[in-house]
MIMI-932352 format. One record per residue: residue in three letters; y negated, x, z of N, C-alpha, C, O in turn. Coordinates in steps of 0.2 Angstrom, whole numbers, padded with zeros to 4 digits, always signed. Example, Ala and Ser with C-alpha at 12.3 -4.5 7.8 and 13.67 -1.06 7.14 Angstrom:
2
ALA+0028+0066+0039+0022+0062+0039+0016+0066+0039+0017+0071+0042/SER+0011+0064+0035+0005+0068+0036+0000+0064+0039-0006+0067+0040/
END
This chain:
214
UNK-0050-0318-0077-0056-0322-0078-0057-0322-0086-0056-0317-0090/UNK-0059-0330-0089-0057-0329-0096-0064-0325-0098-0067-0323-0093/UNK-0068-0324-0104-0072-0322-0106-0079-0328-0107-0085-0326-0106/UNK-0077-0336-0109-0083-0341-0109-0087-0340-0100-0092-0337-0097/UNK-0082-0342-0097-0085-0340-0089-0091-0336-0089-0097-0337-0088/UNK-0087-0330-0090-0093-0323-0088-0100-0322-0092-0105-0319-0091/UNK-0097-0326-0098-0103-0328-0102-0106-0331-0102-0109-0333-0107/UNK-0107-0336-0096-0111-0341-0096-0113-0339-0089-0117-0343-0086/UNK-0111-0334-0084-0115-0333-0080-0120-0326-0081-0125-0325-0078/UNK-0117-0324-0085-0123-0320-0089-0129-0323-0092-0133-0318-0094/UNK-0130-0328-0093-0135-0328-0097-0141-0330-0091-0146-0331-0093/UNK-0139-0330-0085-0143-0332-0080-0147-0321-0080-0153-0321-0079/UNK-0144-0317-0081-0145-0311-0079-0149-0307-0086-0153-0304-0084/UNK-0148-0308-0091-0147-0304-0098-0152-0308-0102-0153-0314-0101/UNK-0154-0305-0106-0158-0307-0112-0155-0310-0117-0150-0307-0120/UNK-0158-0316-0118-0155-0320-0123-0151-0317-0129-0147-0320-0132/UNK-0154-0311-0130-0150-0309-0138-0147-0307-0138-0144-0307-0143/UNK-0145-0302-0133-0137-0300-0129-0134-0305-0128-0129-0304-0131/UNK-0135-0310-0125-0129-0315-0125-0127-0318-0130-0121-0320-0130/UNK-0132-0319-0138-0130-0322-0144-0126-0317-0147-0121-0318-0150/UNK-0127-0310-0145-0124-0305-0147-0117-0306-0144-0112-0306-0147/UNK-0118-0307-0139-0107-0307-0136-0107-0313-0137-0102-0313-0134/UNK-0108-0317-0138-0106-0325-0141-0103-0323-0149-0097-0324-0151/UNK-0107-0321-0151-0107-0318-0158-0099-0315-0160-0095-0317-0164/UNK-0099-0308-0156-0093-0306-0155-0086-0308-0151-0081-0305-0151/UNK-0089-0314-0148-0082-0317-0146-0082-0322-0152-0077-0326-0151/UNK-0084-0324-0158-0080-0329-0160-0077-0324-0167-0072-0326-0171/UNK-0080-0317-0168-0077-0314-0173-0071-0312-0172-0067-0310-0177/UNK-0069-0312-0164-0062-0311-0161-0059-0315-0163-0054-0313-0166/UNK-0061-0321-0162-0057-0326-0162-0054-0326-0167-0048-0326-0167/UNK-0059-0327-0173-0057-0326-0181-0052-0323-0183-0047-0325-0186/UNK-0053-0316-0180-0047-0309-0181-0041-0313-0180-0037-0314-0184/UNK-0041-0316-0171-0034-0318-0170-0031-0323-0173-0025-0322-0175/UNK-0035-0329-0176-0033-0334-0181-0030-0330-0187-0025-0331-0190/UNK-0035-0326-0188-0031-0322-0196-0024-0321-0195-0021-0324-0199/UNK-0021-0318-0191-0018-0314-0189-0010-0320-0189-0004-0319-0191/UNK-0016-0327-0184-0009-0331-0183-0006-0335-0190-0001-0338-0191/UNK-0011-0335-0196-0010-0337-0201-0006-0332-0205-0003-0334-0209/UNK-0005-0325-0204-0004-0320-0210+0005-0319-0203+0007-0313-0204/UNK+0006-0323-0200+0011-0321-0197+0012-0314-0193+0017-0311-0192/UNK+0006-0311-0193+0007-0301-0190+0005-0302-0184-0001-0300-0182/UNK+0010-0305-0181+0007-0302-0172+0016-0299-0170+0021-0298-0172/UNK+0012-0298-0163+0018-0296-0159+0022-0301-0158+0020-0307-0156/UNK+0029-0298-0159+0035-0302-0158+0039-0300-0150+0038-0295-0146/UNK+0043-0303-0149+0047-0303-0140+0049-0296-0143+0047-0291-0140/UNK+0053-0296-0147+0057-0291-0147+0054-0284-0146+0057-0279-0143/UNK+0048-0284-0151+0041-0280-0150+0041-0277-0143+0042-0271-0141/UNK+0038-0283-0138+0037-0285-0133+0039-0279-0127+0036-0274-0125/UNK+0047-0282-0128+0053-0276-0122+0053-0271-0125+0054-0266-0121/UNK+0052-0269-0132+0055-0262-0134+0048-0261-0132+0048-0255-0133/UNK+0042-0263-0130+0035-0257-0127+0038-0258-0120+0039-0252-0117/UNK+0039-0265-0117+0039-0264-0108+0046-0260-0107+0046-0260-0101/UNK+0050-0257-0109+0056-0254-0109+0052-0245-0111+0054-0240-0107/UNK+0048-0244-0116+0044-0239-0116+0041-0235-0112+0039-0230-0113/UNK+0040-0240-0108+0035-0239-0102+0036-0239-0096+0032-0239-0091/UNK+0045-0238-0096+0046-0238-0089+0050-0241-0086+0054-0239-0082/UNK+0049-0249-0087+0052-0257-0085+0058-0258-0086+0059-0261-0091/UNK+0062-0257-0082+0069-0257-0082+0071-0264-0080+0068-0269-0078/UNK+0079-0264-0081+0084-0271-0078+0083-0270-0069+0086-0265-0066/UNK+0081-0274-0066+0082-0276-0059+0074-0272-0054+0073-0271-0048/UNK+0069-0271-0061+0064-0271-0057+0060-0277-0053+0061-0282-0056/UNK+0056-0277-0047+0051-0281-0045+0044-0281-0048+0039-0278-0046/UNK+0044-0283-0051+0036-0281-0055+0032-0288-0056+0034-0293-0058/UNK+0022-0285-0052+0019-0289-0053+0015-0290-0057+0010-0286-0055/UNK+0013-0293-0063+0009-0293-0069+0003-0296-0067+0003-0301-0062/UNK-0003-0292-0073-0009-0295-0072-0010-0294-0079-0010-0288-0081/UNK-0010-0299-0082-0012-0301-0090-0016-0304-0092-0019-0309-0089/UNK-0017-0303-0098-0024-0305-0104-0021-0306-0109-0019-0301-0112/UNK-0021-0311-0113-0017-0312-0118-0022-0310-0124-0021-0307-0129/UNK-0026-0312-0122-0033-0312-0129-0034-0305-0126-0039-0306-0123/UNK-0033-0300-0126-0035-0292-0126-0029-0288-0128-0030-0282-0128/UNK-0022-0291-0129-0017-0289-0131-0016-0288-0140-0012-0284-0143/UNK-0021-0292-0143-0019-0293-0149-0014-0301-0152-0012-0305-0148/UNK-0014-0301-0157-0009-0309-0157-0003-0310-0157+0001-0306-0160/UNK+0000-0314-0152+0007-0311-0152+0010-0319-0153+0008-0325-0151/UNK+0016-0318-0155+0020-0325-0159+0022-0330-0155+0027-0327-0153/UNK+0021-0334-0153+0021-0337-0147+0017-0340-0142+0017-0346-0140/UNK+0014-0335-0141+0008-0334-0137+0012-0334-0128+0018-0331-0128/UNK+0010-0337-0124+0008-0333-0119+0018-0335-0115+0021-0332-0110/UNK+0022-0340-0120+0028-0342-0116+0032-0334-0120+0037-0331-0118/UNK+0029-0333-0126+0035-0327-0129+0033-0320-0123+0037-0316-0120/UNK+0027-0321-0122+0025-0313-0116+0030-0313-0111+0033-0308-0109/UNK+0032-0320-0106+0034-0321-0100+0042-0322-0102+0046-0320-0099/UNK+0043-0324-0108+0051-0323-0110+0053-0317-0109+0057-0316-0104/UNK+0048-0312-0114+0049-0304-0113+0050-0301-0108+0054-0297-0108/UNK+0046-0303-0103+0044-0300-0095+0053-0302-0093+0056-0297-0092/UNK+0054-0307-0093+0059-0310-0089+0066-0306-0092+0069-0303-0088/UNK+0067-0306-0099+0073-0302-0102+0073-0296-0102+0078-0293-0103/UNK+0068-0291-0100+0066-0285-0098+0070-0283-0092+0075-0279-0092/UNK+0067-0286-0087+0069-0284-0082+0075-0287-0078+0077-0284-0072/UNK+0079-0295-0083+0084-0297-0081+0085-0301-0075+0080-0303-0071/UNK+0092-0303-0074+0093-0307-0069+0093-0305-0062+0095-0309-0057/UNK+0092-0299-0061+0091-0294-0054+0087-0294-0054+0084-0293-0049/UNK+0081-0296-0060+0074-0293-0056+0069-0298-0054+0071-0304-0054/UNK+0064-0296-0051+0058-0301-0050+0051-0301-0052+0047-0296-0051/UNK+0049-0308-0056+0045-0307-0057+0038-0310-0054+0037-0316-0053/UNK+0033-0305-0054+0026-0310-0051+0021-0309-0052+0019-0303-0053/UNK+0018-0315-0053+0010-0314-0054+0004-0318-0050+0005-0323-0046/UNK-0001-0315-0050-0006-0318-0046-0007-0325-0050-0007-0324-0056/UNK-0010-0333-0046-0011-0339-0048-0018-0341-0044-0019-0346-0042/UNK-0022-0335-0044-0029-0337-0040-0031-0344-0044-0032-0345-0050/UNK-0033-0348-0039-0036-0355-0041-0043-0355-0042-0046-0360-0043/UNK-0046-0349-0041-0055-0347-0042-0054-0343-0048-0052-0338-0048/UNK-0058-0346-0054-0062-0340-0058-0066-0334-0056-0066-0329-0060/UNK-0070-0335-0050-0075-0330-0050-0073-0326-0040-0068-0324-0037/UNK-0079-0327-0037-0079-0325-0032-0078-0331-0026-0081-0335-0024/UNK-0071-0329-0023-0068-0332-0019-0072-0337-0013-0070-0342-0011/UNK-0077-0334-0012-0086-0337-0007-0086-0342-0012-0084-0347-0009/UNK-0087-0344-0016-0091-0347-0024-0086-0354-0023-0089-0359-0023/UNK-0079-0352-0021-0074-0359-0024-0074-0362-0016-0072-0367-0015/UNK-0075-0359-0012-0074-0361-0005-0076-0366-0005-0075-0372-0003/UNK-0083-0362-0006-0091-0366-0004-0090-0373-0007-0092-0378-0005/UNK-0087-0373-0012-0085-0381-0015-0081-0385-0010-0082-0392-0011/UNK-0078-0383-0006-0071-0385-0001-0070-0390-0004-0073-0396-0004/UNK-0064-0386-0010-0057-0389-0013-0052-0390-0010-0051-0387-0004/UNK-0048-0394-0012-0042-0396-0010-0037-0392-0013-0037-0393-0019/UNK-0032-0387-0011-0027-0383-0015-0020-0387-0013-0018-0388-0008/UNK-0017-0387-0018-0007-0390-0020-0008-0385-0023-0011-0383-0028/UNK-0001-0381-0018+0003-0378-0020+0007-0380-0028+0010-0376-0031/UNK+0007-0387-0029+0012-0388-0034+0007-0390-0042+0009-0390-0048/UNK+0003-0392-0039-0003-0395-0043-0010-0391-0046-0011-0391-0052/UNK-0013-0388-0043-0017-0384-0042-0016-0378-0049-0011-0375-0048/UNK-0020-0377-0054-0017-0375-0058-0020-0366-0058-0026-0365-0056/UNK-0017-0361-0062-0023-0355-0060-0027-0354-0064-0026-0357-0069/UNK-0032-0350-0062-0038-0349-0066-0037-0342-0066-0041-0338-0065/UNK-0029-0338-0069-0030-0331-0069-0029-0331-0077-0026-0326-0078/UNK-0029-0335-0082-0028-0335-0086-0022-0337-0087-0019-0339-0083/UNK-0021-0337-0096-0014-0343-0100-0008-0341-0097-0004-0346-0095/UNK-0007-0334-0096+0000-0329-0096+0001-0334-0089+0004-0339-0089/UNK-0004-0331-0081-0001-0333-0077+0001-0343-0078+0006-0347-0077/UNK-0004-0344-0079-0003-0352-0081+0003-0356-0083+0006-0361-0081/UNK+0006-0351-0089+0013-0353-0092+0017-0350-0086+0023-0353-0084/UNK+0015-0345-0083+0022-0343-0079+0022-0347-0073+0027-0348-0070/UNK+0017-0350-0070+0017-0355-0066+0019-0361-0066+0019-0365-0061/UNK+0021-0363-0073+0025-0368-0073+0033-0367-0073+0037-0372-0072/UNK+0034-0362-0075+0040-0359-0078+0048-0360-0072+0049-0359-0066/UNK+0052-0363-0078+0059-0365-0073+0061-0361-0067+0064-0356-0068/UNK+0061-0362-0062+0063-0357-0057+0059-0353-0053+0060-0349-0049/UNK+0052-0356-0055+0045-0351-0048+0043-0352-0044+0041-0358-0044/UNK+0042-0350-0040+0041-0352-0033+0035-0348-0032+0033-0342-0034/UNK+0031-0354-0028+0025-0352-0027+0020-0351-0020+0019-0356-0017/UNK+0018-0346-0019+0017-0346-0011+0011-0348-0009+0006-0347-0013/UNK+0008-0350-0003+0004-0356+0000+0000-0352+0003+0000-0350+0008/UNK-0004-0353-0003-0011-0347+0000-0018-0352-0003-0017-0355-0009/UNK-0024-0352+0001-0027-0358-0005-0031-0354-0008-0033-0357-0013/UNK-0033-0346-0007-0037-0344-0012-0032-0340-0015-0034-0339-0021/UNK-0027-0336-0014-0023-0329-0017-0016-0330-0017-0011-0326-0016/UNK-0015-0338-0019-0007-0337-0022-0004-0335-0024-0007-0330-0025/UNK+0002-0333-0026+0008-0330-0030+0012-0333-0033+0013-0337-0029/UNK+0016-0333-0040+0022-0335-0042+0025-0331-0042+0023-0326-0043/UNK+0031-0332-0040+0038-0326-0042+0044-0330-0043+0045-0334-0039/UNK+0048-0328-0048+0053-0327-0052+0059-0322-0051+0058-0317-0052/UNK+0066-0324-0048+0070-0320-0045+0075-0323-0041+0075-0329-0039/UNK+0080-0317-0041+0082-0318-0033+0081-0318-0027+0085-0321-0023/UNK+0075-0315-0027+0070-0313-0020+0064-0319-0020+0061-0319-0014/UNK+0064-0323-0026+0057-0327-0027+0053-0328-0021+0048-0326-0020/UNK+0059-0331-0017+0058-0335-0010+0056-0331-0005+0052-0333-0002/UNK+0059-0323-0003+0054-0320+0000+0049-0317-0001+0045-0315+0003/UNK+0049-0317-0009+0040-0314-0008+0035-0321-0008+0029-0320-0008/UNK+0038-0324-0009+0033-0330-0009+0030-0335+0000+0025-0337+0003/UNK+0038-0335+0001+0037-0339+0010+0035-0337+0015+0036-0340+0020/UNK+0030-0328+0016+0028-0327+0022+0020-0329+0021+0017-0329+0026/UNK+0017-0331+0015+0009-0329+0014+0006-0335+0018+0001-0334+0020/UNK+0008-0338+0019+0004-0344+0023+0004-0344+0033+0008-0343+0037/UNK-0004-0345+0033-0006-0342+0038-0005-0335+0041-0005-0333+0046/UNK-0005-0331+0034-0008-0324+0039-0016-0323+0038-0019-0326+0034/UNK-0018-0319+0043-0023-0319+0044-0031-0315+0037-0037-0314+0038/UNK-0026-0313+0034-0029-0310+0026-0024-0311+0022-0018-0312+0024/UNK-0026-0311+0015-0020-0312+0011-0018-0305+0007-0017-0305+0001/UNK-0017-0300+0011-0013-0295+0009-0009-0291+0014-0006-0285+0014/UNK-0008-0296+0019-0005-0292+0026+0002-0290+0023+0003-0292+0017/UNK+0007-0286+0028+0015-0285+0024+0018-0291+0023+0023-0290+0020/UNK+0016-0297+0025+0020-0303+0025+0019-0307+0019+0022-0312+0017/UNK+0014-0304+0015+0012-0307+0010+0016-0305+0002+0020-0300+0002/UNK+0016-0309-0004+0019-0305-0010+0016-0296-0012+0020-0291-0013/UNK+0011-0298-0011+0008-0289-0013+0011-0286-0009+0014-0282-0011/UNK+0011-0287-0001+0012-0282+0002+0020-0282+0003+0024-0277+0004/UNK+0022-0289+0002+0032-0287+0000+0034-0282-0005+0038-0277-0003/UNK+0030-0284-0012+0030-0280-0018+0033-0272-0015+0039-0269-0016/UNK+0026-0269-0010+0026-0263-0008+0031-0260-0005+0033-0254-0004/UNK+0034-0264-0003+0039-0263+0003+0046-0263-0001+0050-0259+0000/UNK+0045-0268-0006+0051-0265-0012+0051-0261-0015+0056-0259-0017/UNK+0047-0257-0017+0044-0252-0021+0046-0255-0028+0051-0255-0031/UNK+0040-0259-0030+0040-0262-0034+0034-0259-0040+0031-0254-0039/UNK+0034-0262-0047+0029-0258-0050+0024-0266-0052+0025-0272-0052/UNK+0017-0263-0056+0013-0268-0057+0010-0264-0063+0006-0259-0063/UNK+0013-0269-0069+0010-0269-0074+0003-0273-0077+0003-0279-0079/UNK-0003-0268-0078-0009-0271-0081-0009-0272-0088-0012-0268-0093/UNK-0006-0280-0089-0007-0278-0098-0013-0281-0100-0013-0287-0100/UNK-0019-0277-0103-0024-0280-0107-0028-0281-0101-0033-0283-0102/UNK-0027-0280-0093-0033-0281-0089-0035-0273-0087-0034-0269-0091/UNK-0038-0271-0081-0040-0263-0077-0038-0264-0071-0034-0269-0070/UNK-0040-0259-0067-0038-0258-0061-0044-0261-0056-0043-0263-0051/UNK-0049-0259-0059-0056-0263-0058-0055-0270-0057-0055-0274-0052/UNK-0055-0272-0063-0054-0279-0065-0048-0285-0060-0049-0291-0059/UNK-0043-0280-0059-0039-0286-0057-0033-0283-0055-0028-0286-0056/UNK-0034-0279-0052-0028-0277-0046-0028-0277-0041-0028-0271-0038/UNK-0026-0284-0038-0028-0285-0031-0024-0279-0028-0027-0276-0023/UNK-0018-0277-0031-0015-0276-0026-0017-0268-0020-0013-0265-0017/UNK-0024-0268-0021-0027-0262-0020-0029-0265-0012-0030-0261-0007/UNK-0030-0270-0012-0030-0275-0004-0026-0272-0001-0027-0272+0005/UNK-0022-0270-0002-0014-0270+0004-0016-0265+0005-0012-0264+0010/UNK-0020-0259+0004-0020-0254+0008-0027-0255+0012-0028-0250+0016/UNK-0030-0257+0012-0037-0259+0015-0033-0263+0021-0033-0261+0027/UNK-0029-0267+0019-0027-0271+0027-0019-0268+0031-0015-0270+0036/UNK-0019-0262+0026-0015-0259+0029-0016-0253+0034-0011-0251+0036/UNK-0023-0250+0035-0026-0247+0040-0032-0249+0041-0035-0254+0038/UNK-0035-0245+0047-0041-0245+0049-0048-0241+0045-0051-0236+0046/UNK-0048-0249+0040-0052-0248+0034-0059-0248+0039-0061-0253+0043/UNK-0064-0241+0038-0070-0239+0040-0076-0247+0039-0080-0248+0043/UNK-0075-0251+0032-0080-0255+0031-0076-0263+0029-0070-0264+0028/UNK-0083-0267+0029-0078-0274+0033-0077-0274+0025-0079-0272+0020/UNK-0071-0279+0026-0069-0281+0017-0069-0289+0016-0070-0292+0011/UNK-0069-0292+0022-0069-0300+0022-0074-0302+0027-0075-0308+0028/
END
Protein backbone atom coordinates (compact mmCIF):
# COMPACT_ATOMS: atom_id res chain seq x y z
CA UNK A 1 0.00 0.00 0.00
CA UNK A 2 1.44 3.27 -1.05
CA UNK A 3 1.49 5.94 1.60
CA UNK A 4 -1.03 8.88 -0.32
CA UNK A 5 -3.86 5.99 0.32
CA UNK A 6 -3.41 5.59 3.83
CA UNK A 7 -3.24 9.22 4.21
CA UNK A 8 -6.39 10.03 2.88
CA UNK A 9 -8.20 7.43 4.90
CA UNK A 10 -6.73 8.89 7.87
CA UNK A 11 -7.94 11.98 7.69
CA UNK A 12 -11.53 10.47 8.19
CA UNK A 13 -9.99 9.12 11.83
CA UNK A 14 -7.11 11.85 13.02
CA UNK A 15 -7.01 15.37 13.70
CA UNK A 16 -6.39 17.57 11.22
CA UNK A 17 -2.78 18.48 12.31
CA UNK A 18 -1.65 15.16 12.43
CA UNK A 19 -2.44 14.73 9.09
CA UNK A 20 -0.75 18.15 7.88
CA UNK A 21 1.90 16.73 10.05
CA UNK A 22 2.47 13.37 7.72
CA UNK A 23 1.53 15.29 4.74
CA UNK A 24 4.29 17.54 5.79
CA UNK A 25 6.81 14.64 6.36
CA UNK A 26 5.87 12.77 3.23
CA UNK A 27 6.96 15.63 1.13
CA UNK A 28 10.40 16.24 2.92
CA UNK A 29 10.91 12.44 1.92
CA UNK A 30 10.20 13.11 -1.14
CA UNK A 31 12.72 15.99 -1.30
CA UNK A 32 15.61 13.80 0.39
CA UNK A 33 14.82 11.23 -2.40
CA UNK A 34 15.11 13.91 -5.18
CA UNK A 35 18.21 15.12 -3.53
CA UNK A 36 19.66 12.16 -3.66
CA UNK A 37 18.48 11.37 -7.37
CA UNK A 38 20.09 14.62 -8.49
CA UNK A 39 23.56 14.15 -6.44
CA UNK A 40 23.68 10.56 -8.23
CA UNK A 41 24.12 8.74 -4.34
CA UNK A 42 21.68 5.92 -4.46
CA UNK A 43 21.90 2.33 -4.58
CA UNK A 44 23.32 0.75 -7.40
CA UNK A 45 22.32 -3.26 -8.66
CA UNK A 46 25.58 -4.07 -7.83
CA UNK A 47 25.10 -2.63 -4.33
CA UNK A 48 21.82 -4.52 -4.57
CA UNK A 49 23.15 -8.51 -4.94
CA UNK A 50 26.25 -7.88 -2.75
CA UNK A 51 23.39 -7.01 0.16
CA UNK A 52 20.74 -9.85 -1.22
CA UNK A 53 23.85 -12.29 -1.50
CA UNK A 54 24.78 -10.93 2.32
CA UNK A 55 21.74 -11.99 3.47
CA UNK A 56 21.47 -15.45 2.48
CA UNK A 57 20.01 -15.26 -1.27
CA UNK A 58 21.67 -17.67 -3.21
CA UNK A 59 21.84 -18.83 -7.23
CA UNK A 60 18.78 -21.32 -7.61
CA UNK A 61 16.58 -20.02 -4.73
CA UNK A 62 12.56 -19.65 -4.91
CA UNK A 63 12.05 -16.41 -3.23
CA UNK A 64 8.89 -14.34 -2.65
CA UNK A 65 9.42 -10.47 -2.38
CA UNK A 66 7.47 -7.98 -0.71
CA UNK A 67 8.84 -4.54 -1.51
CA UNK A 68 8.75 -0.87 -0.87
CA UNK A 69 10.84 1.07 -3.00
CA UNK A 70 10.26 4.50 -1.13
CA UNK A 71 11.36 3.01 2.30
CA UNK A 72 14.58 1.45 0.81
CA UNK A 73 16.35 4.73 0.11
CA UNK A 74 17.13 5.96 -3.70
CA UNK A 75 18.24 3.50 -5.72
CA UNK A 76 19.51 4.11 -9.45
CA UNK A 77 17.00 2.97 -11.60
CA UNK A 78 14.47 2.75 -9.46
CA UNK A 79 12.14 -0.19 -9.23
CA UNK A 80 13.39 -2.12 -12.89
CA UNK A 81 17.36 -1.92 -11.38
CA UNK A 82 15.82 -3.79 -7.79
CA UNK A 83 13.98 -6.57 -10.03
CA UNK A 84 17.36 -6.92 -12.32
CA UNK A 85 19.00 -7.51 -8.94
CA UNK A 86 16.48 -9.98 -7.66
CA UNK A 87 16.69 -11.77 -10.81
CA UNK A 88 20.85 -12.00 -11.21
CA UNK A 89 20.96 -12.90 -7.51
CA UNK A 90 19.29 -15.73 -7.72
CA UNK A 91 19.92 -16.64 -11.50
CA UNK A 92 18.63 -18.80 -14.19
CA UNK A 93 17.63 -21.83 -11.63
CA UNK A 94 15.82 -19.69 -9.47
CA UNK A 95 12.23 -18.21 -9.07
CA UNK A 96 11.15 -15.39 -8.57
CA UNK A 97 7.65 -14.14 -6.99
CA UNK A 98 5.69 -11.46 -5.83
CA UNK A 99 2.41 -10.69 -4.77
CA UNK A 100 0.19 -8.41 -7.56
CA UNK A 101 -2.97 -7.83 -5.23
CA UNK A 102 -5.33 -5.71 -7.39
CA UNK A 103 -6.75 -3.95 -4.05
CA UNK A 104 -5.07 -1.29 -2.16
CA UNK A 105 -6.64 -1.71 1.01
CA UNK A 106 -9.19 -4.32 2.37
CA UNK A 107 -10.18 -6.99 0.12
CA UNK A 108 -14.28 -6.52 1.45
CA UNK A 109 -13.52 -2.74 0.20
CA UNK A 110 -12.56 -3.85 -3.62
CA UNK A 111 -15.27 -6.58 -3.98
CA UNK A 112 -17.91 -4.41 -2.85
CA UNK A 113 -17.07 -2.34 -6.02
CA UNK A 114 -17.50 -5.90 -8.09
CA UNK A 115 -14.61 -5.23 -10.51
CA UNK A 116 -13.74 -6.95 -13.24
CA UNK A 117 -10.10 -8.80 -12.86
CA UNK A 118 -7.60 -9.62 -16.32
CA UNK A 119 -5.31 -11.63 -15.31
CA UNK A 120 -3.25 -9.82 -18.12
CA UNK A 121 -4.53 -6.20 -17.79
CA UNK A 122 -5.52 -5.65 -14.37
CA UNK A 123 -2.51 -3.82 -12.88
CA UNK A 124 -1.34 -4.23 -8.92
CA UNK A 125 -1.84 -2.08 -6.29
CA UNK A 126 1.20 -3.63 -4.18
CA UNK A 127 3.31 -1.04 -5.33
CA UNK A 128 6.04 0.19 -8.29
CA UNK A 129 8.49 -3.04 -7.55
CA UNK A 130 5.60 -5.49 -7.92
CA UNK A 131 4.13 -3.38 -10.84
CA UNK A 132 7.59 -3.45 -12.90
CA UNK A 133 7.89 -7.04 -12.08
CA UNK A 134 4.45 -7.69 -13.52
CA UNK A 135 5.19 -6.53 -16.65
CA UNK A 136 8.43 -8.16 -16.78
CA UNK A 137 9.67 -10.53 -19.89
CA UNK A 138 8.86 -14.03 -19.01
CA UNK A 139 6.05 -13.75 -15.78
CA UNK A 140 3.42 -15.51 -15.45
CA UNK A 141 0.73 -14.72 -13.58
CA UNK A 142 -1.71 -16.65 -11.57
CA UNK A 143 -5.70 -16.32 -11.75
CA UNK A 144 -6.85 -15.31 -8.69
CA UNK A 145 -9.11 -12.04 -8.68
CA UNK A 146 -8.20 -10.80 -5.32
CA UNK A 147 -4.45 -12.65 -4.38
CA UNK A 148 -2.58 -13.09 -7.59
CA UNK A 149 1.05 -13.88 -8.19
CA UNK A 150 3.78 -13.37 -10.67
CA UNK A 151 6.53 -15.64 -10.80
CA UNK A 152 9.69 -15.73 -12.87
CA UNK A 153 11.49 -19.15 -13.52
CA UNK A 154 11.57 -22.44 -14.40
CA UNK A 155 8.86 -23.36 -12.29
CA UNK A 156 6.91 -20.02 -13.10
CA UNK A 157 4.07 -22.11 -14.51
CA UNK A 158 3.55 -24.21 -11.44
CA UNK A 159 3.48 -21.80 -8.90
CA UNK A 160 1.24 -19.89 -10.76
CA UNK A 161 -1.37 -22.53 -12.64
CA UNK A 162 -3.07 -24.22 -9.52
CA UNK A 163 -4.51 -20.85 -7.82
CA UNK A 164 -7.67 -20.59 -9.50
CA UNK A 165 -10.59 -21.88 -8.02
CA UNK A 166 -9.47 -23.08 -4.84
CA UNK A 167 -11.44 -22.49 -2.27
CA UNK A 168 -9.14 -19.65 -0.28
CA UNK A 169 -6.20 -18.26 -1.81
CA UNK A 170 -3.57 -19.82 0.38
CA UNK A 171 -4.45 -23.53 0.04
CA UNK A 172 -1.22 -25.91 -1.08
CA UNK A 173 -2.23 -25.40 -4.67
CA UNK A 174 -1.78 -22.02 -4.46
CA UNK A 175 1.94 -19.84 -5.05
CA UNK A 176 2.44 -19.27 -1.21
CA UNK A 177 1.45 -22.48 -0.35
CA UNK A 178 3.85 -24.09 -3.58
CA UNK A 179 6.60 -21.46 -2.11
CA UNK A 180 6.20 -23.78 1.17
CA UNK A 181 6.45 -26.81 -0.22
CA UNK A 182 9.76 -25.75 -2.12
CA UNK A 183 11.32 -24.56 0.85
CA UNK A 184 11.44 -21.40 -0.50
CA UNK A 185 12.50 -18.11 1.40
CA UNK A 186 10.54 -14.49 1.37
CA UNK A 187 12.24 -11.48 1.46
CA UNK A 188 10.76 -8.22 3.23
CA UNK A 189 12.41 -5.45 1.72
CA UNK A 190 11.45 -1.95 3.18
CA UNK A 191 7.88 -3.61 4.25
CA UNK A 192 7.01 -5.87 7.98
CA UNK A 193 5.62 -9.00 8.72
CA UNK A 194 2.56 -7.19 9.98
CA UNK A 195 2.29 -5.16 7.11
CA UNK A 196 2.63 -7.57 4.20
CA UNK A 197 3.27 -10.99 4.56
CA UNK A 198 0.63 -12.85 3.24
CA UNK A 199 2.31 -15.68 3.37
CA UNK A 200 1.45 -16.27 7.12
CA UNK A 201 -2.29 -17.46 5.49
CA UNK A 202 -0.87 -20.58 4.49
CA UNK A 203 -0.71 -21.76 7.98
CA UNK A 204 -4.05 -20.58 9.08
CA UNK A 205 -5.49 -22.80 5.95
CA UNK A 206 -3.20 -25.25 6.67
CA UNK A 207 -4.90 -26.42 10.04
CA UNK A 208 -7.65 -26.31 11.96
CA UNK A 209 -7.50 -22.63 12.68
CA UNK A 210 -9.66 -22.11 16.09
CA UNK A 211 -11.09 -18.63 14.57
CA UNK A 212 -12.88 -17.71 11.25
CA UNK A 213 -10.36 -15.98 8.98
CA UNK A 214 -12.57 -15.35 5.88
Amino acid sequence: MTILPMLKRMTRYLPEGIVRAALDLRKRYSRFHLSLARKKDGITREQLIQDLHSIGIQKGDSLMVHASLSKISYVEGGAATLVEALIQTIGDTGNLLMPTFPAPGRNKDYLDQQPVFDTIKTPSAMGIVSETFRKWPGVLRSLHPTDPVCAWGPNAEWFTSGHFNEPTPYTAASPFGRLAQSRGKILMLGTTLNGACTSLHVVEDAIAFPYPVY
